[in-house]
C-alpha positions in Angstrom: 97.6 78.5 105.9 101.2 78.0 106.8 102.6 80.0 109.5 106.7 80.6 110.2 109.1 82.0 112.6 112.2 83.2 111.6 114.1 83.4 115.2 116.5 86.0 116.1 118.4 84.4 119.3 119.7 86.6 122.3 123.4 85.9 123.2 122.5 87.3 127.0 124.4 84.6 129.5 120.5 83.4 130.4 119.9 82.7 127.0 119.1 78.9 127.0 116.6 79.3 129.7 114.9 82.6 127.0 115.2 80.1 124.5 112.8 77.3 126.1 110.5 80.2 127.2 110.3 81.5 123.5 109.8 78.0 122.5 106.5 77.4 124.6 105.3 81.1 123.8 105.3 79.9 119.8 103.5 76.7 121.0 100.8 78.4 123.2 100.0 80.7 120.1 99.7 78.1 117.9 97.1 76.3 120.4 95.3 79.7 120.9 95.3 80.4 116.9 94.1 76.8 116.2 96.8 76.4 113.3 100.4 75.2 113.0 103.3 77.5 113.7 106.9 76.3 113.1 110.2 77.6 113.6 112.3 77.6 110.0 115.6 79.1 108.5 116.6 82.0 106.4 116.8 79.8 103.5 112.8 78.7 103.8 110.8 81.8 105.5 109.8 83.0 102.2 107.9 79.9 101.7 105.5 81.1 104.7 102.2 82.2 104.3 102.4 84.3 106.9 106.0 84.7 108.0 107.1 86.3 111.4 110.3 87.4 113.0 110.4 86.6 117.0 112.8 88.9 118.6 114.2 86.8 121.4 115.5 89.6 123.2 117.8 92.9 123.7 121.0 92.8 121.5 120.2 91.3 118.4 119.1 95.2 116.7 122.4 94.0 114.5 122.1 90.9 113.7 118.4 91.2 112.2 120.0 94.3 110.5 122.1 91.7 108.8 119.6 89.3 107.3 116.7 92.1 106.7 117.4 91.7 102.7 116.4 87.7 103.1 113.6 89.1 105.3 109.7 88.8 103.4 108.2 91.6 103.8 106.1 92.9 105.4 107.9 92.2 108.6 105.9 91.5 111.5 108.2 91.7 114.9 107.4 88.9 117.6 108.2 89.8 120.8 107.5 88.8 124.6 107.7 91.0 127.8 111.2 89.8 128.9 114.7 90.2 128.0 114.0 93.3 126.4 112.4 91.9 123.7 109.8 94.6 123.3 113.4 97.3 123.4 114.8 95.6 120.8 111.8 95.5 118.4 111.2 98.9 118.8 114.6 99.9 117.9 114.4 97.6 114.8 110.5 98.8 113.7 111.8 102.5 113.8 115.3 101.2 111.4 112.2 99.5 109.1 110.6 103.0 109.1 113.5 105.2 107.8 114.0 102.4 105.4 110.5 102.5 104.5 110.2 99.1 104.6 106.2 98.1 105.8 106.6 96.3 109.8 104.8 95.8 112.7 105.0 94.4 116.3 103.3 91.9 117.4 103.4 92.1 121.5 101.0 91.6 124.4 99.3 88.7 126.0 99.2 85.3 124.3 95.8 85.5 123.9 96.2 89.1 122.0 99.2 88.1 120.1 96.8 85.3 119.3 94.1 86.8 117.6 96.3 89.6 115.8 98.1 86.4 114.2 94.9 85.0 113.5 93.7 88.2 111.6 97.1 88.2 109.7 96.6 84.8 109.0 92.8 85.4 107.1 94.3 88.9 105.2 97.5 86.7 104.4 96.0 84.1 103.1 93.2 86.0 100.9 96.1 88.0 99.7 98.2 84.7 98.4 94.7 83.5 97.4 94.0 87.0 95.3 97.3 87.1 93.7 97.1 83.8 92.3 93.6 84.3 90.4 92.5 83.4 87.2 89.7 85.6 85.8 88.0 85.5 82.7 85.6 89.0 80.9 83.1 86.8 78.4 82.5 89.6 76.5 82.9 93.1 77.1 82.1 95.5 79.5 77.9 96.9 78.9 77.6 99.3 76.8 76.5 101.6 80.1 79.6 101.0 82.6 81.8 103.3 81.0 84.2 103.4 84.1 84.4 99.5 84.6 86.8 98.9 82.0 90.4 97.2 83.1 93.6 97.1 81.7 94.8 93.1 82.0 97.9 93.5 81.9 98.1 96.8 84.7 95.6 94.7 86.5 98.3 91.6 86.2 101.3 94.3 87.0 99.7 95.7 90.3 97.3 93.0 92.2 98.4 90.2 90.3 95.3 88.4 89.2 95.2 86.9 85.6 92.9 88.5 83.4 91.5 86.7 80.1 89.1 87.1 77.6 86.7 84.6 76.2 84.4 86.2 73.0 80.6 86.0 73.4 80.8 83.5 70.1 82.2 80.7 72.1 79.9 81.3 74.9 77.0 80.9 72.3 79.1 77.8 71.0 78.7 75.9 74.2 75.1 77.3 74.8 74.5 75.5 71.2 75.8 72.2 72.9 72.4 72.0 75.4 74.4 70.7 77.6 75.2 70.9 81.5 75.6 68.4 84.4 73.0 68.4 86.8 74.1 69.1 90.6 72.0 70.4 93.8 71.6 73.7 93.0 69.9 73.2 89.6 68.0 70.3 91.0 67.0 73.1 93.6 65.7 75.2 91.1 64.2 72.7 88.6 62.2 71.6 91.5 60.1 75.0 91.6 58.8 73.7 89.0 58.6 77.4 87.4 58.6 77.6 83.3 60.3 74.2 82.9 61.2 75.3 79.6 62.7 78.7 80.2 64.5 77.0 83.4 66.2 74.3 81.4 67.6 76.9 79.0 68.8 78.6 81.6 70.5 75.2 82.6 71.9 74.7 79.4 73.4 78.6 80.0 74.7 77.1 83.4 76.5 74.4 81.9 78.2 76.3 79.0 79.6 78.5 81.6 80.8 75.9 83.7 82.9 74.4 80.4 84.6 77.6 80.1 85.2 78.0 84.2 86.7 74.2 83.3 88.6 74.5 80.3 90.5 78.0 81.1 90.8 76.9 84.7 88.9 79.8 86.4 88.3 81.4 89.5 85.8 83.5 88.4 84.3 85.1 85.5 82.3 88.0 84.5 79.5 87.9 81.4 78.1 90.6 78.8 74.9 88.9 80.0 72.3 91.0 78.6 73.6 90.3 74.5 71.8 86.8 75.8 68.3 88.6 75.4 67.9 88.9 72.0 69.6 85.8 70.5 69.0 83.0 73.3 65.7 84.2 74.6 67.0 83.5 77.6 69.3 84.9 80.5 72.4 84.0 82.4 70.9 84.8 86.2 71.0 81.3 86.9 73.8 80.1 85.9 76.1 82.9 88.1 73.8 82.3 90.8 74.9 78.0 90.4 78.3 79.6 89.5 78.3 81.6 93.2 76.8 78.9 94.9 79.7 76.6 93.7 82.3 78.8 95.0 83.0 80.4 90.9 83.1 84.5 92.1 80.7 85.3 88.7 79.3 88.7 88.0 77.1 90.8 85.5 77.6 92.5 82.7 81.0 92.5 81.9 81.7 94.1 85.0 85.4 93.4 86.1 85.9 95.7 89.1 82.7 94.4 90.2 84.0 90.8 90.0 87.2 91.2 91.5 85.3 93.1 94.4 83.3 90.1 94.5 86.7 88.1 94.7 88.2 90.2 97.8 85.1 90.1 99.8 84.8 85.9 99.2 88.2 85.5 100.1 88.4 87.8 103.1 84.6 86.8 104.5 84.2 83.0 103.3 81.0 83.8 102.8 78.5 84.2 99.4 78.5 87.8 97.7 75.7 89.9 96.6 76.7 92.0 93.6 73.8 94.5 93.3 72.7 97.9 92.0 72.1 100.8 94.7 68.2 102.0 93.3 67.4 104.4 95.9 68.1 106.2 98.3 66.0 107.2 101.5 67.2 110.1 102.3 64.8 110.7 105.4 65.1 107.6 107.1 69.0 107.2 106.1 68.4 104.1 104.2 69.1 102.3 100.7 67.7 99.9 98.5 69.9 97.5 96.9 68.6 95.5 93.8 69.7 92.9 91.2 68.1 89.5 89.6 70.4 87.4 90.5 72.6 86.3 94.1 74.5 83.1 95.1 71.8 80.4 95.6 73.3 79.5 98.9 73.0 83.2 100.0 68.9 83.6 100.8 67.2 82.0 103.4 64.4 81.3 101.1 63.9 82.5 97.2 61.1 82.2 94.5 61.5 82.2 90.7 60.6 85.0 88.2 61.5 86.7 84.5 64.4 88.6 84.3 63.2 92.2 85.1 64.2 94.0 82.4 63.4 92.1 79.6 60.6 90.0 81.2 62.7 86.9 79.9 64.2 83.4 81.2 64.7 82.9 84.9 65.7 85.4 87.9 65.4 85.1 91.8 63.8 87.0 94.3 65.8 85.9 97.1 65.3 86.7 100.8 68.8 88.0 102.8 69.2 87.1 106.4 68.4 90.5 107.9 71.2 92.2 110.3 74.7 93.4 110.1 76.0 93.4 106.2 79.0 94.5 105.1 78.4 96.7 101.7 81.8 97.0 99.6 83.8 97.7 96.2 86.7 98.4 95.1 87.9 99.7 91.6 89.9 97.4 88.9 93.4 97.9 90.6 92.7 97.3 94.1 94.5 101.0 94.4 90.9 102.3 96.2 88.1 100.4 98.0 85.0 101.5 100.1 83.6 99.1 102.8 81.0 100.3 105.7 79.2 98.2 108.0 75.4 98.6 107.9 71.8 96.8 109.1 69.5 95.3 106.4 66.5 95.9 107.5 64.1 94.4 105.0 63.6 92.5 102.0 61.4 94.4 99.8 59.1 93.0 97.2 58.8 96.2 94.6 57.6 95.6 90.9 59.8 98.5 89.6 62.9 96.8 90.8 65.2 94.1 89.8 63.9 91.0 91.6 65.9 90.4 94.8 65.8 94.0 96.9 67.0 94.5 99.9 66.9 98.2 102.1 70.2 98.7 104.4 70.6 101.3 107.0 72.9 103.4 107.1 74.4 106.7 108.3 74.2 110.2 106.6 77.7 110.7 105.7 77.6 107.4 104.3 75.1 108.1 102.3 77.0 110.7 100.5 79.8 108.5 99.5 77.1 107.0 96.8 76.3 110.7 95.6 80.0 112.1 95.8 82.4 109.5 95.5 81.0 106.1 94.3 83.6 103.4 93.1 81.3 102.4 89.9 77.5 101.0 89.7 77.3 98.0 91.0 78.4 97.2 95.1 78.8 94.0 96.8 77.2 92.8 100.1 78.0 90.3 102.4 76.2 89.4 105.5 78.5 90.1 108.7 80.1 92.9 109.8 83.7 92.7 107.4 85.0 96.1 107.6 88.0 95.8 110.0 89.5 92.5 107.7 88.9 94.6 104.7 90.9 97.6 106.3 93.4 95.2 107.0 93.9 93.8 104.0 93.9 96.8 101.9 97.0 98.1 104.5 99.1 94.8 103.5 97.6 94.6 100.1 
């Protein structure tokens, strides 16, 4: 993540002295963020990250007025308590506002200017990260999300990520090779030592996945899994829980908003994503279940093999999800509407009606609701940690 300060100089007769103060106050915040921050020119600011504007005092309203059209936005106003820094930004925040131009101030103790830098810095980051994706649908949607469909080249247009599609024959192509290289997470599950048979196919379904991820130079992908049932006897769980586990954001069902949910909450959290069905909801106890067959294999403190639920084929997991704070999210296809709430897994349930790994979250009333009244699709993602402030922030700069 690279970090640079545009600097707007005050011409007050104390000046040089400002200068040096400035100085250290960039070097104290690049100590307290643990990453470097560098002064630059007009010429290279737009090659930031995450650039910033320090104000280095009263007097310089014009001057930035000036220079505002080289100006990335949004522009984020650093200032410091003296030399009427703080007057000046004000001033220039409230010129950004009638211009409708997106801005902030950055302002406070070192150690608060710090950590709003450092949450910049993650949203900032994801958002270069996001904008520069490669996606693949292998196959279409399921027959049964008829609200998960995206336009590729909107979706290109509006959040930026690169949408292709790869047909379900060249998926059964490479499944026809039998092929994939063995790494720790199939080694992992081979060692269960569960339907050798069923779990190698499942391997070979692995591998074919992992040539596409490979040859198109993916970030992610999402699959028309279930058209695996009738011809392949088999079932993709396994491979998009390797996928996960090797840091490839890869969802069911042809789901694409799902997968670029999956995508936002990776990038924002660093941590593995649980792309799951809501199954019930207890109304009484505020609480809902969460199921699906499949999660990242480096997700679950613990996990045991079984058939795929609803066909009673190939390989799923039953995973077990650190219980605590999770963060359950989604967003729909253009990033233009998102829902994130903070809740408490409670428990990992072991229900034969289910898919296989089920987990029961906490959460409050009104929440609830939002699953009955407004639900962004089917399927949700979840995330262990409470995420919901990065996610707010992210979706304000998005």
């Amino acid at each position: 993540m690279s970090i640079g300060v545009y600097y707007v100089e005050s011409t007050n007769a104390d000046s040089p002295n400002i200068n040096n103060y400035n100085n250290e106050v960039v070097r104290k915040l690049a100590q307290l963020c643990g990453e470097p921050i560098e002064f630059t020119d007009l010429d290279h600011i737009k090659d930031y990250d995450l650039p910033l504007v320090f104000i280095g005092g009263g007097g310089v309203e014009g001057r930035f007025k000036a220079v505002l059209d080289r100006l990335p936005q949004p522009v984020f106003l650093l200032t410091t308590g003296l030399n009427n820094s703080l007057a000046a930004s004000m001033e220039i925040l409230s010129y950004l506002k009638q211009q409708e131009i997106p801005g902030e101030i950055i302002h406070g103790s070192e150690a608060k200017m710090a950590r709003r830098i450092s949450v910049l810095s993650k949203v900032f980051n994801a958002r270069k990260r996001i904008r520069n994706m490669r996606i693949a649908r292998v196959g279409e949607p399921s027959d049964w999300l008829i609200s998960s469909d995206v336009d590729a080249a909107e979706c290109r247009e509006i959040t930026g990520i690169e949408i292709i599609d790869v047909t379900m024959q060249e998926f059964f192509d490479e499944i026809a090779r039998k092929e994939y290289v063995p790494n720790i997470y199939t080694e992992m599950v081979k060692a269960k030592n569960w339907h050798p048979e069923d779990t190698e196919l499942c391997c070979q379904i692995y591998g074919a996945l992992r040539r596409i991820v490979d040859k198109y130079h993916l970030d992610g992908l999402t699959v028309r899994c279930f058209d695996l049932l009738g011809p392949i006897k088999g079932t993709g769980c396994l491979a998009l829980a390797v996928l996960n586990a090797e840091g490839i954001y890869a969802g069911c069902e042809g789901d694409t908003p799902s997968l670029i949910s999956m995508c936002v909450a990776g990038e924002l959290s660093g941590k593995p994503v649980f792309m799951a069905n809501p199954s019930r909801i207890l109304s009484d106890e505020n609480d809902i279940i969460f199921a699906h067959c499949t999660l990242p294999l480096n997700m679950p403190t613990e996990f045991e093999l079984m058939t795929h639920f609803e066909s009673d084929l190939g390989v799923a997991f039953r995973g077990h999800i650190q219980e605590g704070p999770v963060t359950i999210f989604k967003t729909d296809g253009l990033m233009k509407e998102y829902f994130a709430v903070a809740g408490q897994l409670e428990e990992n349930l072991k229900e034969t009606n289910l898919c296989r790994t089920q987990v029961k979250i906490h959460l409050d009333e009104e929440t609830l609701n939002y699953f009955l009244t407004e639900s962004i699709g089917n399927h949700h993602m979840i995330i262990n940690g409470d995420w919901v402030e990065l996610i707010d922030e992210f979706y304000k700069w998005f």
